[in-house]
C-alpha positions as CSV (number, residue, x, y, z in Angstrom):
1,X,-53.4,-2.3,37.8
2,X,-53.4,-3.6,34.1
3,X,-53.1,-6.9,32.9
4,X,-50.7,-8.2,30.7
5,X,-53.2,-8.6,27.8
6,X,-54.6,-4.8,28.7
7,X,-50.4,-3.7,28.2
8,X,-49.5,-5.6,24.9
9,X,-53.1,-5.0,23.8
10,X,-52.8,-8.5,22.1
11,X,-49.5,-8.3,20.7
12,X,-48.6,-11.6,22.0
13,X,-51.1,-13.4,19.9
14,X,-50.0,-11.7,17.2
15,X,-46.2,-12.1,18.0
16,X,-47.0,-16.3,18.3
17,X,-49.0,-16.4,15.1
18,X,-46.2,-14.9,13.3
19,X,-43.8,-17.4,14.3
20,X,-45.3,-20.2,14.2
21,X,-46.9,-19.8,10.4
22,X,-43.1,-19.1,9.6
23,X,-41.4,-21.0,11.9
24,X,-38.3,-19.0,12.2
25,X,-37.4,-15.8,12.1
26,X,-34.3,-13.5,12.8
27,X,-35.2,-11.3,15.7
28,X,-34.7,-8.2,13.9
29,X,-37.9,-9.5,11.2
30,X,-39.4,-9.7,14.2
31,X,-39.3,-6.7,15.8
32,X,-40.0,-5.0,12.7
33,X,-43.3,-6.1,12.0
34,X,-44.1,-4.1,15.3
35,X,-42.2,-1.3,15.0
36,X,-44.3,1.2,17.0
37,X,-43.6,-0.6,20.1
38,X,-40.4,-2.2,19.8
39,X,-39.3,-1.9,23.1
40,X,-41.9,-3.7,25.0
41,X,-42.1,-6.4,22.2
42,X,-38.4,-7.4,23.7
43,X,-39.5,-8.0,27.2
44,X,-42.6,-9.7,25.3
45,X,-40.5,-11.7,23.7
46,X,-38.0,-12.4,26.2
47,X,-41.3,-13.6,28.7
48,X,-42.3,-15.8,26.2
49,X,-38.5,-17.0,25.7
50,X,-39.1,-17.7,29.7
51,X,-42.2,-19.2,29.8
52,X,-41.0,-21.4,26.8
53,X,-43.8,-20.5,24.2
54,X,-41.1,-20.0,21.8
55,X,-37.9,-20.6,21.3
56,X,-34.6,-18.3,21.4
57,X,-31.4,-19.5,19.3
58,X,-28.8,-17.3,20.2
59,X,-26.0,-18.4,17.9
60,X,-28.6,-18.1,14.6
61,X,-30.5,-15.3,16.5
62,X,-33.1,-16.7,15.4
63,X,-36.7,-16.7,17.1
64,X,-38.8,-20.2,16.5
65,X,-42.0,-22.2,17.4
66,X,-39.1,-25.2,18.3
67,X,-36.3,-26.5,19.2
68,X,-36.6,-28.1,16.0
69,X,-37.3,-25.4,13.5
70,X,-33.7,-23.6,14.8
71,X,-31.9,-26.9,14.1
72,X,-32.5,-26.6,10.3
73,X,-34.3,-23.0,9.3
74,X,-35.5,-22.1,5.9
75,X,-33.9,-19.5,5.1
76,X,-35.4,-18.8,2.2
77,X,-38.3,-18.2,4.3
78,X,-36.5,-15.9,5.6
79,X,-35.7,-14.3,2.8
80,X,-38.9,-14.1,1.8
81,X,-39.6,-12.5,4.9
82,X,-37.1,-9.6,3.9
83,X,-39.2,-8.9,1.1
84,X,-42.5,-8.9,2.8
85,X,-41.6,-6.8,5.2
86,X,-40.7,-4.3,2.1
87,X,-44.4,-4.0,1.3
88,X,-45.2,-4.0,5.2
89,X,-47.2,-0.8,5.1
90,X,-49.4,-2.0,2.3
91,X,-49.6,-5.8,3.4
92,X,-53.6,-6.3,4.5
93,X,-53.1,-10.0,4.9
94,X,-49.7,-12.3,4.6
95,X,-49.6,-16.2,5.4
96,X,-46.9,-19.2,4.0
97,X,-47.3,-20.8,1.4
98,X,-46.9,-24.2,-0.6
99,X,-43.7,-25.4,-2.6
100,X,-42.6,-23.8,-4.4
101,X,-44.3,-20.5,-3.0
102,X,-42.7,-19.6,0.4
103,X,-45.3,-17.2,1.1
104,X,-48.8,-15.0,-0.2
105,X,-49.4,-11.3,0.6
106,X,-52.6,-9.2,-0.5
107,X,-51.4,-5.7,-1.4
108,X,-54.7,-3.5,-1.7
109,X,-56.0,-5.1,-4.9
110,X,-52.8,-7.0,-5.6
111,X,-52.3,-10.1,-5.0
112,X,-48.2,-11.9,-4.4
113,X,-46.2,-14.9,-4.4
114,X,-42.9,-14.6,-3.0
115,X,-40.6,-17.8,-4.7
116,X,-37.3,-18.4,-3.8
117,X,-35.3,-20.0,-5.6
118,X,-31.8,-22.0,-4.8
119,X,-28.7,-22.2,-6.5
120,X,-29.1,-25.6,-9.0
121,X,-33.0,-25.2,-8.8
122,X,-33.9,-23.5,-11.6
123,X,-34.8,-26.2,-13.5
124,X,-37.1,-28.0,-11.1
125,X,-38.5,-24.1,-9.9
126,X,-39.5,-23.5,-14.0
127,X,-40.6,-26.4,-14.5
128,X,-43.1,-27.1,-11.1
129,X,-44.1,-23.2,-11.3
130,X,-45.0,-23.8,-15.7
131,X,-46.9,-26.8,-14.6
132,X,-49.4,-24.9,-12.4
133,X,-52.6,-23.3,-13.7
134,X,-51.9,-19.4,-14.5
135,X,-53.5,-17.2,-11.5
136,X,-53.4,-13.3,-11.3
137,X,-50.5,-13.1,-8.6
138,X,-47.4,-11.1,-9.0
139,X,-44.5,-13.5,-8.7
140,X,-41.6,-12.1,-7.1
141,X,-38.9,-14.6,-7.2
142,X,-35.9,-14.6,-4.8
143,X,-32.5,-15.4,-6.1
144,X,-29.0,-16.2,-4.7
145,X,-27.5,-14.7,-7.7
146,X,-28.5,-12.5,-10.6
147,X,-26.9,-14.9,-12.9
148,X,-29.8,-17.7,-12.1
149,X,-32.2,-15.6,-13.6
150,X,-30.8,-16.4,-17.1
151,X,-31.8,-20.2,-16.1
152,X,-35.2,-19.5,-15.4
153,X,-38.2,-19.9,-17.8
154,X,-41.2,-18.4,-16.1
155,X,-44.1,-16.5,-16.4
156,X,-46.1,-13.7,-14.1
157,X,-42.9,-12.8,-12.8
158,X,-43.1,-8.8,-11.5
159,X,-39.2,-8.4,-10.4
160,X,-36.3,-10.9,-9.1
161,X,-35.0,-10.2,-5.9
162,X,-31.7,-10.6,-4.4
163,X,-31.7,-10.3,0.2
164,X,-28.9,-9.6,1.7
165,X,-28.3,-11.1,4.8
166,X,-29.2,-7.8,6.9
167,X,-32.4,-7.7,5.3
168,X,-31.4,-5.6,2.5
169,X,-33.7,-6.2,-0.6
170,X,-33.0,-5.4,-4.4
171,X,-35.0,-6.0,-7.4
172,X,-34.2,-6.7,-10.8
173,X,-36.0,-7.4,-14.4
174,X,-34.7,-9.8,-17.0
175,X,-33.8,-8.0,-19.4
176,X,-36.0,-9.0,-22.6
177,X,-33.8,-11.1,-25.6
């Protein structure tokens, strides 16, 4: 007979890293991250809902590390999520990241920043992000609305994002003045 581990062939520890460097995540982002196996990732997932390893909100669908982390998610952590899991087949490492960064991927011999940026933060996003020294990452910058792009001042940035709440991701330049 084979043992769990021997079935999910370490899947789980990969399944509770994920979350808990993200915190929360809708269950879909989840299951796409392993999409070769989705099926027995939901009974994975619902075992660890079981065992209490993580946490299941229903109403957000919304898998977390906590109790906590449903209560108030990031979502643009989630959104920068959406846009992660657009490079996913290129990704060779991912991981969160410091304000205002929400998260680092390496793409072969790129390197990303995935920003998102709030309606009314502009202004502090420019001006933290110009205060930083200049590194070689791609910035792509997440954005509630194409008309905040017009607010922002920043450089290094590779394309301006837009999620959709099902996960759908579109990218935009500014145009140049």
């Amino acid at each position: 007979m084979k043992s769990r581990n021997q079935i999910y062939r370490g899947e789980g520890e990969r399944l509770l890293k994920l979350i808990t460097t993200y915190h929360a995540l809708q269950y879909e982002q989840v299951l796409q991250f392993f999409i070769r196996n989705r099926t027995s990732m939901k009974a994975l997932i619902t075992s660890l809902i079981k065992q209490g390893r993580i946490y299941y909100d229903q109403d957000r669908d919304l898998l977390c590390d906590s109790p906590e982390a449903s209560d108030s998610p990031d979502y643009g952590m989630i959104a920068a999520v959406w846009v992660l899991l657009d490079f996913k087949e290129a990704v060779v490492y991912h991981t969160s990241g410091d304000f205002p960064v929400k998260l680092h991927f390496f793409s072969q011999n790129e390197a990303y920043e995935v920003i998102y940026v709030g309606l009314e933060q502009e202004i502090l996003i420019s001006h933290v992000l110009n205060g930083l020294p200049a590194d070689d990452a791609n910035r792509l910058v997440i954005l509630e609305s194409e008309q905040q792009a017009s607010n922002l001042s920043l450089d290094g940035v590779t394309a301006y994002c837009l999620v959709s709440p099902d996960g759908t991701v579109n990218y935009y330049q500014k145009q140049q003045k």
